[in-house]
mmCIF file of the N, C-alpha and C atoms, coordinates in Angstrom:
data_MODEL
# 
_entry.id   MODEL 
# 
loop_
_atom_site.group_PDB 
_atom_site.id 
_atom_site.type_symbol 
_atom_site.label_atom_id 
_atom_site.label_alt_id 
_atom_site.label_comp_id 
_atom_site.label_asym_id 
_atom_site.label_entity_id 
_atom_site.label_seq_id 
_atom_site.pdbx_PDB_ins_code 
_atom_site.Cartn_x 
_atom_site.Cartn_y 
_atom_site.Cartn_z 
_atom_site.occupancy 
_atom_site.B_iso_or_equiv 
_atom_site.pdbx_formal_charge 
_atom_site.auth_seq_id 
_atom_site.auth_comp_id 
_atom_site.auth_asym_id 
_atom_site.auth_atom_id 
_atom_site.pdbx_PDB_model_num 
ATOM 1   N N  . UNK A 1 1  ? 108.178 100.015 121.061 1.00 0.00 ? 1  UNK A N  1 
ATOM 2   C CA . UNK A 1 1  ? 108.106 99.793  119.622 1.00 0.00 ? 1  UNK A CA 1 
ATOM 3   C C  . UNK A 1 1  ? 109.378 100.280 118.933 1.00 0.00 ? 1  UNK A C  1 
ATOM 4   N N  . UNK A 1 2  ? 109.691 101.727 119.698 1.00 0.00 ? 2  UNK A N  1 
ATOM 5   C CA . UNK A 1 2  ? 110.566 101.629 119.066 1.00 0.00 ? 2  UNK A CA 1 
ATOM 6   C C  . UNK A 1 2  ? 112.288 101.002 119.094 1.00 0.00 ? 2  UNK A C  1 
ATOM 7   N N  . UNK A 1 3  ? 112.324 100.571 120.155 1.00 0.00 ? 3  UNK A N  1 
ATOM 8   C CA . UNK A 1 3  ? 113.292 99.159  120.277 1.00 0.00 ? 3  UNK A CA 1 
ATOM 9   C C  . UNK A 1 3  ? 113.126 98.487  118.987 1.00 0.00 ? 3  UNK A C  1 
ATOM 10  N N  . UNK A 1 4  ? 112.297 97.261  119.089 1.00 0.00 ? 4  UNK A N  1 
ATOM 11  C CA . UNK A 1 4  ? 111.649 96.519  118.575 1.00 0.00 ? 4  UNK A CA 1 
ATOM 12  C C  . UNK A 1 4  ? 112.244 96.956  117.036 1.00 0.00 ? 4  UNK A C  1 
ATOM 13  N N  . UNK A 1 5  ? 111.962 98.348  116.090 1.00 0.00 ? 5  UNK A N  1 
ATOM 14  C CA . UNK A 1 5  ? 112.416 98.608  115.094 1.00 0.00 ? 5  UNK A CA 1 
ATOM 15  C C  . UNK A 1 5  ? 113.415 99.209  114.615 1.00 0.00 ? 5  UNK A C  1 
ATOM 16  N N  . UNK A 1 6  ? 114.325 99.217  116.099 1.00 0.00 ? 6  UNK A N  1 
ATOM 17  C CA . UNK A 1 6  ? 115.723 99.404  116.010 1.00 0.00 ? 6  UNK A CA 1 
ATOM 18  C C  . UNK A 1 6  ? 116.108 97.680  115.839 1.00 0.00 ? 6  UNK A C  1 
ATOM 19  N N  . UNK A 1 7  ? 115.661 96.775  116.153 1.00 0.00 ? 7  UNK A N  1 
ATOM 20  C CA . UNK A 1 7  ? 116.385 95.483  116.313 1.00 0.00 ? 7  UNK A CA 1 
ATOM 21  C C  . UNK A 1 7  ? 116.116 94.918  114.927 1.00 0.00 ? 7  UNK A C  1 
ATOM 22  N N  . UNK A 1 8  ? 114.698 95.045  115.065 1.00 0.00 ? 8  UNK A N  1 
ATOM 23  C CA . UNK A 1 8  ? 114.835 94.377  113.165 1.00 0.00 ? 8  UNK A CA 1 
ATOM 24  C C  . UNK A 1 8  ? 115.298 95.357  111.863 1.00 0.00 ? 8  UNK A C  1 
ATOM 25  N N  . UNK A 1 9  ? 115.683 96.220  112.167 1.00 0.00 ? 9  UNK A N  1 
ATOM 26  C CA . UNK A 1 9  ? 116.471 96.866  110.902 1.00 0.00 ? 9  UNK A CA 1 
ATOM 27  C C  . UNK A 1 9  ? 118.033 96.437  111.472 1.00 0.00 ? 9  UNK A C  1 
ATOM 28  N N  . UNK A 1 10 ? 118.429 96.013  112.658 1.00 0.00 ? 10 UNK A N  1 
ATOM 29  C CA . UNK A 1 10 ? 119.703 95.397  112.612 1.00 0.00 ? 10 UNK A CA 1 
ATOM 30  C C  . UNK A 1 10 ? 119.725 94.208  111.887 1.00 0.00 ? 10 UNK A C  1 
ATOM 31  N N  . UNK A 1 11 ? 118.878 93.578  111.787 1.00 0.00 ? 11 UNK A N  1 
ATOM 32  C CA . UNK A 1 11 ? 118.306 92.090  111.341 1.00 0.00 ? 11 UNK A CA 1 
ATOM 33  C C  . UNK A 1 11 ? 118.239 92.247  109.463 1.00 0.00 ? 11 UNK A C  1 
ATOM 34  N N  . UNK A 1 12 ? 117.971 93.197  109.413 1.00 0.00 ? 12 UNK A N  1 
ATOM 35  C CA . UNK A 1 12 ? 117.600 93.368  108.044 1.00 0.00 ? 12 UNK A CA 1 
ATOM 36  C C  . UNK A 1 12 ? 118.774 93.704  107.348 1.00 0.00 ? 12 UNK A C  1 
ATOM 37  N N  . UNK A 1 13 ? 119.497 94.677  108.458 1.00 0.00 ? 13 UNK A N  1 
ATOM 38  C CA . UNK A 1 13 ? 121.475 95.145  107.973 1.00 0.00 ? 13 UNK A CA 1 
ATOM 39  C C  . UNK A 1 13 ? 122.111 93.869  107.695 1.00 0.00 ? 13 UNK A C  1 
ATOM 40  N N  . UNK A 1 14 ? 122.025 92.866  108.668 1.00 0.00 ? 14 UNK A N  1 
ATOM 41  C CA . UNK A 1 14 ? 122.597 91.738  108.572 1.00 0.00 ? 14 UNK A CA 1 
ATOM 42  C C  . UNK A 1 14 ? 122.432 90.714  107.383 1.00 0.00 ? 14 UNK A C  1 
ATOM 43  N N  . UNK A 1 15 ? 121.062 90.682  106.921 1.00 0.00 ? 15 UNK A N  1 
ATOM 44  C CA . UNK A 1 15 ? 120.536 89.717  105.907 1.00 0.00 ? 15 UNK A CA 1 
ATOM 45  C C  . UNK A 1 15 ? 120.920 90.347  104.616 1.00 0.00 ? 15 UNK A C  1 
ATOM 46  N N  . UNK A 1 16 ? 120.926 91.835  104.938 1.00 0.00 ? 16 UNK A N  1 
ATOM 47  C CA . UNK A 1 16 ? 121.353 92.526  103.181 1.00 0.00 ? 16 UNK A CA 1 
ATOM 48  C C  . UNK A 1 16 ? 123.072 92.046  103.119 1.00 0.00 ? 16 UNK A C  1 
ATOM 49  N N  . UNK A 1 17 ? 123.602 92.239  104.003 1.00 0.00 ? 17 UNK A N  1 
ATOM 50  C CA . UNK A 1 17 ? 125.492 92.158  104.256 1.00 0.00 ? 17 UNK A CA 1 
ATOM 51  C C  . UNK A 1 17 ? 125.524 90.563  104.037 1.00 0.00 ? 17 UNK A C  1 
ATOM 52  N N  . UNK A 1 18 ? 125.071 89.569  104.385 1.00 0.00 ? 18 UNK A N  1 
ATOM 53  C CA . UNK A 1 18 ? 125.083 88.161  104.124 1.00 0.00 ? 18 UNK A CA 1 
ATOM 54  C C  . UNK A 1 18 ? 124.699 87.792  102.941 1.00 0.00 ? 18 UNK A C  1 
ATOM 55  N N  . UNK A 1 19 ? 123.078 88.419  102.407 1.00 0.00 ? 19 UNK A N  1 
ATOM 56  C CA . UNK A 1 19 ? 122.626 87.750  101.111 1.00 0.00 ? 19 UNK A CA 1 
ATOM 57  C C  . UNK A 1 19 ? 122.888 88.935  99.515  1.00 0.00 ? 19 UNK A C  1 
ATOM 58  N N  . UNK A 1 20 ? 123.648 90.086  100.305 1.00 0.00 ? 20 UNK A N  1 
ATOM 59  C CA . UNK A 1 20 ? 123.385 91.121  99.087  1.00 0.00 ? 20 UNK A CA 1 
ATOM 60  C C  . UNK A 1 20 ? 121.767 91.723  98.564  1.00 0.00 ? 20 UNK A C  1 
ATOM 61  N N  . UNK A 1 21 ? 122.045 92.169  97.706  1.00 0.00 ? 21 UNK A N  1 
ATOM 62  C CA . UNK A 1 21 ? 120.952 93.153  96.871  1.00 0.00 ? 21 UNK A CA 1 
ATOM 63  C C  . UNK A 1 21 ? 120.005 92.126  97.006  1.00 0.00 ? 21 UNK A C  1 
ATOM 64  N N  . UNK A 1 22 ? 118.550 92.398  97.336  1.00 0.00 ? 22 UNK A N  1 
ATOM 65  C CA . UNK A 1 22 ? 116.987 91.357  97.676  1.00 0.00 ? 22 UNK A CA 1 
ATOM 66  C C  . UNK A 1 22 ? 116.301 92.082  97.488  1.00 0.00 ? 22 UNK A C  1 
ATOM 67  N N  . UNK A 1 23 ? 115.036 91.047  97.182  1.00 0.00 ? 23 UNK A N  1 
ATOM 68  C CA . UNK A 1 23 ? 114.004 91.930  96.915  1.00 0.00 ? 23 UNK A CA 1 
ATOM 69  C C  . UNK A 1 23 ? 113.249 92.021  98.500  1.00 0.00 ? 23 UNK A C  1 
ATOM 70  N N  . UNK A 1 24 ? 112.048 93.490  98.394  1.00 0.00 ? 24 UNK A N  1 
ATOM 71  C CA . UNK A 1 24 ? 111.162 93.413  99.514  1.00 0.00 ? 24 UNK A CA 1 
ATOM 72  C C  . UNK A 1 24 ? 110.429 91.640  100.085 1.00 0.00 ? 24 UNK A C  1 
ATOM 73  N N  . UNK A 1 25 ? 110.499 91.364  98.628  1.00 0.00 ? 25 UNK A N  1 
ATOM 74  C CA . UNK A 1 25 ? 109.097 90.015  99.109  1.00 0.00 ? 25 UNK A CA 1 
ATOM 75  C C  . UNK A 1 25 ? 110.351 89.062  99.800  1.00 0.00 ? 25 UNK A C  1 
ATOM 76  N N  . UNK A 1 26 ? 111.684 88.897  99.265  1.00 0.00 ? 26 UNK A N  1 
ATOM 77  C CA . UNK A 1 26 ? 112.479 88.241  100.048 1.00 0.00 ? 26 UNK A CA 1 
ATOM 78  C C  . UNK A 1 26 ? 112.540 88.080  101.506 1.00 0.00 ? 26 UNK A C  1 
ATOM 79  N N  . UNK A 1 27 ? 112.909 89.336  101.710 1.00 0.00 ? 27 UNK A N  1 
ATOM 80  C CA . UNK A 1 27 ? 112.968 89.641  103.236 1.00 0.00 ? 27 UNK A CA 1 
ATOM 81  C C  . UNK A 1 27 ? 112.304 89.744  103.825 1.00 0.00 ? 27 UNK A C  1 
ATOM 82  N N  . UNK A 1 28 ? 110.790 90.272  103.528 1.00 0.00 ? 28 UNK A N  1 
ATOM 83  C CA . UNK A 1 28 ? 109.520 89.587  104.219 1.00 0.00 ? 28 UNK A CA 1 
ATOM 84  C C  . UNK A 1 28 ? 109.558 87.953  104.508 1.00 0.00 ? 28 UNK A C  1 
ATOM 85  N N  . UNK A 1 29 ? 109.554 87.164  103.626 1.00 0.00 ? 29 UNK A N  1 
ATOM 86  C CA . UNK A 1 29 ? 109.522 85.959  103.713 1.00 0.00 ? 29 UNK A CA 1 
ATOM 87  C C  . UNK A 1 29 ? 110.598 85.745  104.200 1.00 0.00 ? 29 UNK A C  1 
ATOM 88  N N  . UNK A 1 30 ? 112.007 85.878  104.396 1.00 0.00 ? 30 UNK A N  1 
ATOM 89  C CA . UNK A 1 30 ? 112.620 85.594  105.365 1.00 0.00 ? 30 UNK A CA 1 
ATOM 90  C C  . UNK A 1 30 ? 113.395 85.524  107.108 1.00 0.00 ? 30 UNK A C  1 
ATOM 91  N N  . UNK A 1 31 ? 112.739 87.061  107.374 1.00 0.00 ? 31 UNK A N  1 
ATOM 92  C CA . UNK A 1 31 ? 112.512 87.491  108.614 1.00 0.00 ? 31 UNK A CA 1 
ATOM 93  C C  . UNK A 1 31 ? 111.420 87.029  109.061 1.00 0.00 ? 31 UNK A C  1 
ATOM 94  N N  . UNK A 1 32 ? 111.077 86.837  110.692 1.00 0.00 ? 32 UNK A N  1 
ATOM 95  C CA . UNK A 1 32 ? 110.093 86.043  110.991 1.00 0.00 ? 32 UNK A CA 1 
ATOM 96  C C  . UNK A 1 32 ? 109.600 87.377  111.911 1.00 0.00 ? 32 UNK A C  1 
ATOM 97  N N  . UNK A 1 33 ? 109.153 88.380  111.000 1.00 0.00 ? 33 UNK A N  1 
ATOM 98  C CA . UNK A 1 33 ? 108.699 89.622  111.520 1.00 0.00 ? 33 UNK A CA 1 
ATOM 99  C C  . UNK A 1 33 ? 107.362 90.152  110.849 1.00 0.00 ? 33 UNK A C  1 
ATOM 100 N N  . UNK A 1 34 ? 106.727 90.771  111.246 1.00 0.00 ? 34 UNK A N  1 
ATOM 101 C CA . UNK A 1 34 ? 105.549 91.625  110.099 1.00 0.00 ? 34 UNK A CA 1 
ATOM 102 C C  . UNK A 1 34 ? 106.035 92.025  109.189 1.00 0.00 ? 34 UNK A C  1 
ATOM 103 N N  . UNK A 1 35 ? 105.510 92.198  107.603 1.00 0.00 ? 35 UNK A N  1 
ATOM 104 C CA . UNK A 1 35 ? 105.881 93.432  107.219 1.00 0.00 ? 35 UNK A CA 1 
ATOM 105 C C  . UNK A 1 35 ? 105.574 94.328  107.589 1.00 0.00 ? 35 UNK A C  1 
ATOM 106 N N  . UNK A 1 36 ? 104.820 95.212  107.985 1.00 0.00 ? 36 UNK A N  1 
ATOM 107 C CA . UNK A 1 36 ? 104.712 96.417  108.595 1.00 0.00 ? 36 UNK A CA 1 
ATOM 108 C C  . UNK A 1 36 ? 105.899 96.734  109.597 1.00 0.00 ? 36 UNK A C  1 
ATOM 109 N N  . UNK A 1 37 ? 106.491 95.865  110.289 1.00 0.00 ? 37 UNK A N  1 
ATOM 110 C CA . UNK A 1 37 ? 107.241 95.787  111.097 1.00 0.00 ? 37 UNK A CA 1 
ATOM 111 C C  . UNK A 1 37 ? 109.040 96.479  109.910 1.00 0.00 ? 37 UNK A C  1 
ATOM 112 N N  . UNK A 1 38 ? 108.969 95.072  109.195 1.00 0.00 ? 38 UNK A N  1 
ATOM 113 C CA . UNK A 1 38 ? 110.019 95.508  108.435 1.00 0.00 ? 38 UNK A CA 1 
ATOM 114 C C  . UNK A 1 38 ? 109.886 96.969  107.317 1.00 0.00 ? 38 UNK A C  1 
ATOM 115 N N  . UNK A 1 39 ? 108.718 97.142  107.262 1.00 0.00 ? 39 UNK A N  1 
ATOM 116 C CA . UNK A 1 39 ? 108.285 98.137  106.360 1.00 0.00 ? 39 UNK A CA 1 
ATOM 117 C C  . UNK A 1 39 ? 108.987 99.364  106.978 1.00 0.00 ? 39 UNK A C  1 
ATOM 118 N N  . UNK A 1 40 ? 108.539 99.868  108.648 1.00 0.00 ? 40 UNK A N  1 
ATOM 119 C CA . UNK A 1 40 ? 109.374 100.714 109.173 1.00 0.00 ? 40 UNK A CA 1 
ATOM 120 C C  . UNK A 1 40 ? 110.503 100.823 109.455 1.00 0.00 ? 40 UNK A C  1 
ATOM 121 N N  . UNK A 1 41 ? 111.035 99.169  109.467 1.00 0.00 ? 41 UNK A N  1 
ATOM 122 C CA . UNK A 1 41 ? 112.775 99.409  109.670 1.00 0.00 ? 41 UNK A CA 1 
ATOM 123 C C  . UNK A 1 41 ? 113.314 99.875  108.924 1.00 0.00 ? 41 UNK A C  1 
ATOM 124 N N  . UNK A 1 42 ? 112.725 99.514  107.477 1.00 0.00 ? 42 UNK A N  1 
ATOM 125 C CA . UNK A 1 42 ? 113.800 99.923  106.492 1.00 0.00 ? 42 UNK A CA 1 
ATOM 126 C C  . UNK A 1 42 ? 113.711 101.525 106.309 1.00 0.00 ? 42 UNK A C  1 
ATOM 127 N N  . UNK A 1 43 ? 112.497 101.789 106.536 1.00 0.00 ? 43 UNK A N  1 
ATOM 128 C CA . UNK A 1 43 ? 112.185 103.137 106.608 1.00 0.00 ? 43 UNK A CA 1 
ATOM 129 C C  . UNK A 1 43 ? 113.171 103.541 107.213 1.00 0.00 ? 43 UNK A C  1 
ATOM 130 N N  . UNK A 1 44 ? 113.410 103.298 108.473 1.00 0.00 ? 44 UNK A N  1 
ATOM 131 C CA . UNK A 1 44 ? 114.655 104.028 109.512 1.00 0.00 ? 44 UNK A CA 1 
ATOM 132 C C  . UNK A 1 44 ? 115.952 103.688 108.756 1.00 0.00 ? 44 UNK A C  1 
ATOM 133 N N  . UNK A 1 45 ? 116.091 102.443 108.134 1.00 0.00 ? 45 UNK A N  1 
ATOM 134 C CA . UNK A 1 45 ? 117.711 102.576 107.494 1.00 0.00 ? 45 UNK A CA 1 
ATOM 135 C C  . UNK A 1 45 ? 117.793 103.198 106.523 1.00 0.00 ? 45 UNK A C  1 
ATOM 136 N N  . UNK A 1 46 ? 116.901 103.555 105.857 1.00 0.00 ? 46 UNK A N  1 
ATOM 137 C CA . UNK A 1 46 ? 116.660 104.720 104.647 1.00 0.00 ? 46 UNK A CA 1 
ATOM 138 C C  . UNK A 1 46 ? 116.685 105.838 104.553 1.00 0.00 ? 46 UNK A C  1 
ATOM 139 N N  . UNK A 1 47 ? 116.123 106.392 105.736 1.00 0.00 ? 47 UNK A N  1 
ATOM 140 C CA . UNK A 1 47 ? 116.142 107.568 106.454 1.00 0.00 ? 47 UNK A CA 1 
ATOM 141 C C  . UNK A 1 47 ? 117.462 108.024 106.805 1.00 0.00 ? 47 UNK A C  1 
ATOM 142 N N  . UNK A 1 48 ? 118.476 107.088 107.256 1.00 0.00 ? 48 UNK A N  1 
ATOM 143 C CA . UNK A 1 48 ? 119.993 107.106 107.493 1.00 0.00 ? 48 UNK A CA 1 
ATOM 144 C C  . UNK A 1 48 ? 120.848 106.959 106.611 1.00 0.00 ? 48 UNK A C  1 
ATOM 145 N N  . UNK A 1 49 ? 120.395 106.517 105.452 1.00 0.00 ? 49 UNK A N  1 
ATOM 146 C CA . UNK A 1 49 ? 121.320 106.935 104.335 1.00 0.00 ? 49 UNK A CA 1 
ATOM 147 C C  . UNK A 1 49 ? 122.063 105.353 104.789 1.00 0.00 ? 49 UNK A C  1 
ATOM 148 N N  . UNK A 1 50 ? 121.638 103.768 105.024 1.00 0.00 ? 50 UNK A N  1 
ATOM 149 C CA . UNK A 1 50 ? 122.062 102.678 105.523 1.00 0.00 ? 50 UNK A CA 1 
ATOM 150 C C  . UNK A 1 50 ? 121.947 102.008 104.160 1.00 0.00 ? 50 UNK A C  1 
ATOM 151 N N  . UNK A 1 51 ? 120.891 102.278 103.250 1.00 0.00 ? 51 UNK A N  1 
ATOM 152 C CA . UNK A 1 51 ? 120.141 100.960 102.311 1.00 0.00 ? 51 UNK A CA 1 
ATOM 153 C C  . UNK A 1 51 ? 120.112 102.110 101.075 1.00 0.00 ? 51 UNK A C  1 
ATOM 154 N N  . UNK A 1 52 ? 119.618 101.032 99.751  1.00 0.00 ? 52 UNK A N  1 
ATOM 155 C CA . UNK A 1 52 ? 119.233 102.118 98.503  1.00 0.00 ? 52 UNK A CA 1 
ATOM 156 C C  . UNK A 1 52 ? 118.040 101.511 97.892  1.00 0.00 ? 52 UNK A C  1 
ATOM 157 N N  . UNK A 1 53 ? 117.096 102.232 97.922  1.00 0.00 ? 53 UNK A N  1 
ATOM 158 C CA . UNK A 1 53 ? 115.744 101.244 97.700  1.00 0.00 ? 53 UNK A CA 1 
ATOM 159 C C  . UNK A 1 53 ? 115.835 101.522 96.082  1.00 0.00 ? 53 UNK A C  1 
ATOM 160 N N  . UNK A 1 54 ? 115.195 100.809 95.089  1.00 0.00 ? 54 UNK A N  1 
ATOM 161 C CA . UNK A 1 54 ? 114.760 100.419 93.698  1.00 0.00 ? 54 UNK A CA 1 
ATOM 162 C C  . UNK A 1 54 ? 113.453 100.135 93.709  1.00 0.00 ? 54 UNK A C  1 
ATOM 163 N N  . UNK A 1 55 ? 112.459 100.994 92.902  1.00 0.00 ? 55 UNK A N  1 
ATOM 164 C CA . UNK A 1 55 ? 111.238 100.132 92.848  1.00 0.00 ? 55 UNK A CA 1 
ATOM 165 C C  . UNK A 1 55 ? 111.865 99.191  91.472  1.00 0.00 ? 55 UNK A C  1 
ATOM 166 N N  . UNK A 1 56 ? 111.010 98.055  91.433  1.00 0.00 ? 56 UNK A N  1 
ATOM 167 C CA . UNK A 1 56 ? 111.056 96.776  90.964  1.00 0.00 ? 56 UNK A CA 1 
ATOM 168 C C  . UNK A 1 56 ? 109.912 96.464  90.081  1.00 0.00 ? 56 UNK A C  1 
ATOM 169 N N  . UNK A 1 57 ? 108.881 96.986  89.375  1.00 0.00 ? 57 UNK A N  1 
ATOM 170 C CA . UNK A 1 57 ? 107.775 96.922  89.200  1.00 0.00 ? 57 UNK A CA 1 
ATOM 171 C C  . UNK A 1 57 ? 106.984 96.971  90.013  1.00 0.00 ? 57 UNK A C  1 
ATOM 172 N N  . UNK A 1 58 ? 106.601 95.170  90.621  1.00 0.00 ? 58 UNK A N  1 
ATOM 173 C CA . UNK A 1 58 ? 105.577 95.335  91.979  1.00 0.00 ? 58 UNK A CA 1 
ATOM 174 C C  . UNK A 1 58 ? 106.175 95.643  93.197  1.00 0.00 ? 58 UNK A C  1 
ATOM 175 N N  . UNK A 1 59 ? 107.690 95.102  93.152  1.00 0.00 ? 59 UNK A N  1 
ATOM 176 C CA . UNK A 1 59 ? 108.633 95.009  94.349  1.00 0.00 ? 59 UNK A CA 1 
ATOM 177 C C  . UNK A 1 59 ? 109.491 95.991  94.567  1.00 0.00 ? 59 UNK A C  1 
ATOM 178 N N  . UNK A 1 60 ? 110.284 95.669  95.616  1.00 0.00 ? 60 UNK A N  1 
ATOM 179 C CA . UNK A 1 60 ? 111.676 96.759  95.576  1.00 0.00 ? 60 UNK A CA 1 
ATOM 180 C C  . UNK A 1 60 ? 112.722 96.065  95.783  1.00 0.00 ? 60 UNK A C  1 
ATOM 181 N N  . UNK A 1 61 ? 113.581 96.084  95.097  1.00 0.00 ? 61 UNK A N  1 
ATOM 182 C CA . UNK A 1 61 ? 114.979 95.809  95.278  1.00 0.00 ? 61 UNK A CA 1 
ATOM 183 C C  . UNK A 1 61 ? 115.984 96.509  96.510  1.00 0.00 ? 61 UNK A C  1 
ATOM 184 N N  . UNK A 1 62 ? 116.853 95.610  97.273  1.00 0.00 ? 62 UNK A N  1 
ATOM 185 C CA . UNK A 1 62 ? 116.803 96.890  98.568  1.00 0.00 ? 62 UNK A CA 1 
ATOM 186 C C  . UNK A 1 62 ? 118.427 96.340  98.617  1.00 0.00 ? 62 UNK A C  1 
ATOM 187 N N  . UNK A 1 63 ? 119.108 97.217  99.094  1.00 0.00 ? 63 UNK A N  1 
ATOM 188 C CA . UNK A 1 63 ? 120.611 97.031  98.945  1.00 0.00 ? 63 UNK A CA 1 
ATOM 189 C C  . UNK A 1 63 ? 121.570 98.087  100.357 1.00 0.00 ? 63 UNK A C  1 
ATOM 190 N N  . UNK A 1 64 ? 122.407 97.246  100.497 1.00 0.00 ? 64 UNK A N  1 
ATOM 191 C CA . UNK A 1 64 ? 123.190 98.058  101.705 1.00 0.00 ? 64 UNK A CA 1 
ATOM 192 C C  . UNK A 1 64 ? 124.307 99.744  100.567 1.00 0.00 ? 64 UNK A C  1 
ATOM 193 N N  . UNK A 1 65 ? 124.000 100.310 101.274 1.00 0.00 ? 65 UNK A N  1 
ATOM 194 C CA . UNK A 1 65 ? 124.968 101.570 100.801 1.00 0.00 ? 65 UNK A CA 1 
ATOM 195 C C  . UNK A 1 65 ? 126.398 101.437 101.236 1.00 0.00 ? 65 UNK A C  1 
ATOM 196 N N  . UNK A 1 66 ? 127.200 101.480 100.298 1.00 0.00 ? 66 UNK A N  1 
ATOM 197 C CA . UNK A 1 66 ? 128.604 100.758 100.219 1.00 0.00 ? 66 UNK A CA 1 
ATOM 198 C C  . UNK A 1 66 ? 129.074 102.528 100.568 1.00 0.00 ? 66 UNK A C  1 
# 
């Protein structure tokens, strides 16, 4: 598993560096992963000081750390 959520937070590095600042529901809908799945990646790139989360009202706005 924890492979698995080392690979899709690479996946998720990649889609923030290609599409910029997104929301959560984005990247759910565009990874062909769980959320729960992506829920913990980002957790781990967050945890690393990788991403900068925003709550959004319902959503989050999620962004690579420059």
């Amino acid at each position: 598993m924890i492979t698995e959520l080392g690979i899709v937070a690479g996946e998720i590095w990649h889609f923030l560096d290609e599409h910029g600042a997104s929301r959560l529901s984005t990247i759910v809908s565009s990874l062909d992963k769980s959320r729960d799945t992506i829920l913990m990646s980002l957790g781990w790139l967050a945890r690393e000081g990788h991403v900068i989360l925003d709550q959004q009202e319902e959503d989050y706005s999620i962004e690579l750390r420059k």
